[in-house]
N, C-alpha and C positions, 0 to 999 in steps of 0.2 A: 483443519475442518472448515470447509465454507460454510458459508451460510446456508442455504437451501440444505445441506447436510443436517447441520444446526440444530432445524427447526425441526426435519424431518424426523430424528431422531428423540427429542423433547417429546413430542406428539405421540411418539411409537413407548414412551416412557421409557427408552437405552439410555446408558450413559452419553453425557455430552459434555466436550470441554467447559460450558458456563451455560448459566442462564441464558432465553433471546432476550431480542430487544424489538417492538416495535414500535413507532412512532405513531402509528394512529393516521387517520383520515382527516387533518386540521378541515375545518370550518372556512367555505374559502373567503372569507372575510378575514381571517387569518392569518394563509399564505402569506401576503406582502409583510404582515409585522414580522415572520419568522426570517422571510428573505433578507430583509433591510438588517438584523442584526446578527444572522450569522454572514452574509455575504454570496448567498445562493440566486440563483437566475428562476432554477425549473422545483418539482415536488423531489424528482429523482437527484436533484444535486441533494436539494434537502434530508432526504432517507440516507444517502449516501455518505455525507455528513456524520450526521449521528452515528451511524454504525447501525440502523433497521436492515433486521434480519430477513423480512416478510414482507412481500408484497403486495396488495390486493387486486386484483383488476378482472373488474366483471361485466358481461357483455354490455349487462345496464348502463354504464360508464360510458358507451360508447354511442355516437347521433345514429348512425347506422343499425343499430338493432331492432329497429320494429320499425319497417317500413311500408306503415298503413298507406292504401292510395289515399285514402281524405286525410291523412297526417294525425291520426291520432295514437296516442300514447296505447302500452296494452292493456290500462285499464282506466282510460280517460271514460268511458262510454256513461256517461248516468253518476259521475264523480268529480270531474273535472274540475267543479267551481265551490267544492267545500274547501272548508279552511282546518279541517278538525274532525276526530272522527266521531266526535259526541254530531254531530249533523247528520239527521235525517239521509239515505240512503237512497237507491233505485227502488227497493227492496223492502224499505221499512214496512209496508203494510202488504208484502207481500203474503198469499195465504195456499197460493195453488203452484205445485209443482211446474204447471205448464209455462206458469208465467216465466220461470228461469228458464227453461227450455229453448224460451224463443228470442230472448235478450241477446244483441247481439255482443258473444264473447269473441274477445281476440282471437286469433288464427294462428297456428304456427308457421303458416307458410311465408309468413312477412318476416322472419327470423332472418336477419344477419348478419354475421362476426367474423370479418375482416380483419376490423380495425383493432379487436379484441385480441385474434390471434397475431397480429402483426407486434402489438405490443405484449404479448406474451413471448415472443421467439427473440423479444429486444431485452429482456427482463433483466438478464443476466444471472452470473449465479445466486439466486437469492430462491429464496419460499416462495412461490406462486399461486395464492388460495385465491380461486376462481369460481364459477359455476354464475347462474342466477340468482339471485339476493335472494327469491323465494320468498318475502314474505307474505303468505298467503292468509296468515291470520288477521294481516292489517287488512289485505284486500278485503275478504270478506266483512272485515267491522266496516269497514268504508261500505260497504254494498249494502250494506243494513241501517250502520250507524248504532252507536255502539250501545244504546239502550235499547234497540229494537233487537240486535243480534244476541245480545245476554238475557230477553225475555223471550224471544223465539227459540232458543236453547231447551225451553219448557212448555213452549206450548203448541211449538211448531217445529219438531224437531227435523221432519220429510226435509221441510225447503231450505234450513240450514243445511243438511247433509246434500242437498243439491247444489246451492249455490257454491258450497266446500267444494265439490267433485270438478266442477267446470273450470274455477281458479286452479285448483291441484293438477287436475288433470293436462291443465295449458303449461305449466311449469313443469311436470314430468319431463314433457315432449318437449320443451326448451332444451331442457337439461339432454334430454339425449340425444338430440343434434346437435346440443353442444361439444359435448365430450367426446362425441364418438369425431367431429373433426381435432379436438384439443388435444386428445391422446394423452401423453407423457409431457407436453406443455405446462399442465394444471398438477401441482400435488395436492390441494388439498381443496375439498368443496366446503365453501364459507356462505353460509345462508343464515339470514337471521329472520326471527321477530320477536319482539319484547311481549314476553310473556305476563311478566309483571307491572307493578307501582313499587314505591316507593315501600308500601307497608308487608304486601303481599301479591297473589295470584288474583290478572283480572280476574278470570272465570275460575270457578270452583274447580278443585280436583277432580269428584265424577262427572266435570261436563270436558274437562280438561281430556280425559280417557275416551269422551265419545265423541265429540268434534275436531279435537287436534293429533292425538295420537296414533292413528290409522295412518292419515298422510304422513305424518311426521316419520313413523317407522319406513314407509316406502320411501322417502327422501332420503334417507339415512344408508336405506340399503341400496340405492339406485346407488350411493356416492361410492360403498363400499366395493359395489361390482366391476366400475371402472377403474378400481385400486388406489382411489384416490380418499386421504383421510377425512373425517367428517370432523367441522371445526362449525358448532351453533353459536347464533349471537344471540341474546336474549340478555334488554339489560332489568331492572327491578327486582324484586324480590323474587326470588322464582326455588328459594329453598327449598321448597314443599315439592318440588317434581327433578329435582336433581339426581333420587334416584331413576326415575324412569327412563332421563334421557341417557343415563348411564348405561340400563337394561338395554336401552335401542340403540344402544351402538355408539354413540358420540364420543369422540375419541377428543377433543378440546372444546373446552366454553370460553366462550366469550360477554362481555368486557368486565364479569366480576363487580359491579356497581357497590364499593366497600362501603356507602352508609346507608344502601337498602339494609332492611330486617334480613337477621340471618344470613348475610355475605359480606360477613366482614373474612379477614385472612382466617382469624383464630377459628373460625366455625368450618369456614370451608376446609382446612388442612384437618380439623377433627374427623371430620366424619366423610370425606374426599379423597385425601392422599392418596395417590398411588393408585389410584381407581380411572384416572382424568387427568389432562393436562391442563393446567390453567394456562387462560392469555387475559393480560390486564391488571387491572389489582390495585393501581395508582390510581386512589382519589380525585378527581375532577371538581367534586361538590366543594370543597375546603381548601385540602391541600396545596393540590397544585394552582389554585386560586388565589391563598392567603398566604401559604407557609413563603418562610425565605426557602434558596434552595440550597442551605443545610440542612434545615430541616427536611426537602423533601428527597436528599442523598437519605438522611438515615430512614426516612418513610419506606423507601426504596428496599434499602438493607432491610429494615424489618419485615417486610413481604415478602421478599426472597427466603429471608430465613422459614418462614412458615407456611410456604406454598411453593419452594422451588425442593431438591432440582427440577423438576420438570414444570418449569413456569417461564414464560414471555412475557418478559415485563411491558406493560404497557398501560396508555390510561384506564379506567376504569368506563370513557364514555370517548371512543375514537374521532369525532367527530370535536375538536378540541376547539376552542371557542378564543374572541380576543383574549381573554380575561384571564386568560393562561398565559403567563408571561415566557419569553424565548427564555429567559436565565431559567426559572423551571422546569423547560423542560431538556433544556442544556445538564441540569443538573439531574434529571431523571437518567438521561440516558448516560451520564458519565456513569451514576451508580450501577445502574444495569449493566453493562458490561463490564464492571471491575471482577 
């Protein structure tokens, strides 16, 4: 079974020879420490190495995809110079529809992906989850800033459902010039935003239903109409909507954050199993920080036993940090693949 079978197969919940494996997206302040002690040059020798099932690579990833004539990002416009998204917004005091109206939103016709598809046809046979990152819920708190966007949720709901529509709607139309030249390049569409903290959900449940839900479900079935599976990232607590995104289609979550409330294995295999493909599940906050990596083979073992078969092992936060030793995660992926 190759890989790209693999994963495909996990995600579809069919029998698969083993569990995946992913490595994650290191932290590129990390790259060199992984290189210098396994003995690798590139990320691909790295993935390679381990035995990662799964690829990522999205148009975002590439200098070529938003090529504004004034060189800005596709959502630098009125955001550019915060640091965080608790900062004040374009948007924070906005109160009239018109005013979004006339802000200028990115274009799609600056869209392009080259370098994207070039590096998708080099992939080799591995999992290929692509699409646009999509996160449209961070844009929007950024356009607001994030205590003006959870009070306008209540008192201005018009201009939030406007500013939503403009972000959303510019990532539809990403996605379907994406895909429609990506074809069968792309299996699975991997778009995240963190829906959570640490303890629970930013925003409430019924605000959760009326400002993220709508797009969310179109995103989901945009992916499913190009036949390609639907893999969310969302890291925090996010137990409280896990059935939802189940109802709308998501066919794999992602990165399982195991000492958020309510995502640890034991919870999620309770009330989950069989329902959803987990990817992730290895602690980042402790484990693969503190533990030796015996301990973090049997961390391994014991996640797989309670969340596989249909689980991809991988961190719980892809984005792996110095502080993640190479013997960690040398020992992660030996477990994952036994």
């Amino acid at each position: 079974m190759t890989r790209r079978e693999r994963i495909k197969k996990l995600i579809a919940r069919e029998p698969s020879d083993r569990c995946g494996f992913w490595l994650g997206n290191p932290h590129e302040t990390t790259w060199p420490i992984y290189h210098e002690y396994f003995g690798t040059k590139t990320e691909e020798d790295l993935h390679a190495k381990l035995g990662s099932d799964l690829r990522w690579i999205s148009p975002q990833f590439f200098a070529d995809a938003y090529q504004h004539p004034q060189g800005l990002g596709m959502f630098d416009a009125g955001i550019s110079q915060k640091t965080s998204h608790g900062q004040a917004g374009p948007f924070a005091n906005c109160e009239d529809v018109k005013e979004v109206e006339d802000f200028p939103w990115p274009d799609p016709k600056y869209l392009h992906f080259d370098q994207c598809l070039d590096a998708l046809r080099n992939a080799g046979n591995v999992y290929r989850a692509s699409g646009f990152w999509t996160p449209f819920y961070h844009n929007v708190m950024d356009l607001f800033g994030m205590e003006s966007y959870m009070m306008k949720m209540y008192i201005n709901p018009e201009v939030v459902h406007a500013v939503t529509d403009h972000v959303c709607q510019f990532y539809y139309e990403a996605n379907e010039q994406f895909f429609k030249v990506a074809g069968n390049l792309v299996d699975g569409f991997f778009f995240g935003n963190d829906f959570g903290t640490q303890l629970n959900l930013i925003c409430g449940p019924e605000q959760f239903d009326q400002f993220i839900m709508p797009w969310f479900r179109q995103f989901t079935e945009q992916g499913h109409r190009y036949g390609y599976q639907v893999i969310l990232h969302s890291c925090g607590s996010i137990y409280k909507v896990i059935e939802r995104l189940i109802d709308a289609g998501v066919d794999c979550l992602h990165p399982l954050q195991a000492r958020a409330a309510d995502m640890d294995a034991e919870t999620l295999a309770r009330d989950f199993k069989g329902r959803i493909t987990f990817l992730g599940g290895v602690d980042t906050q402790e484990i693969l920080v503190h533990a030796t990596p015996a301990e973090v083979e049997a961390e391994v073992r014991r996640v797989k036993k309670l969340l596989g078969p249909h689980l991809i092992v991988s961190p719980s936060h892809e984005a792996l940090l110095p502080n993640v030793s190479p013997q960690n995660v040398e020992a992660m992926a030996r477990a994952a693949l036994e």
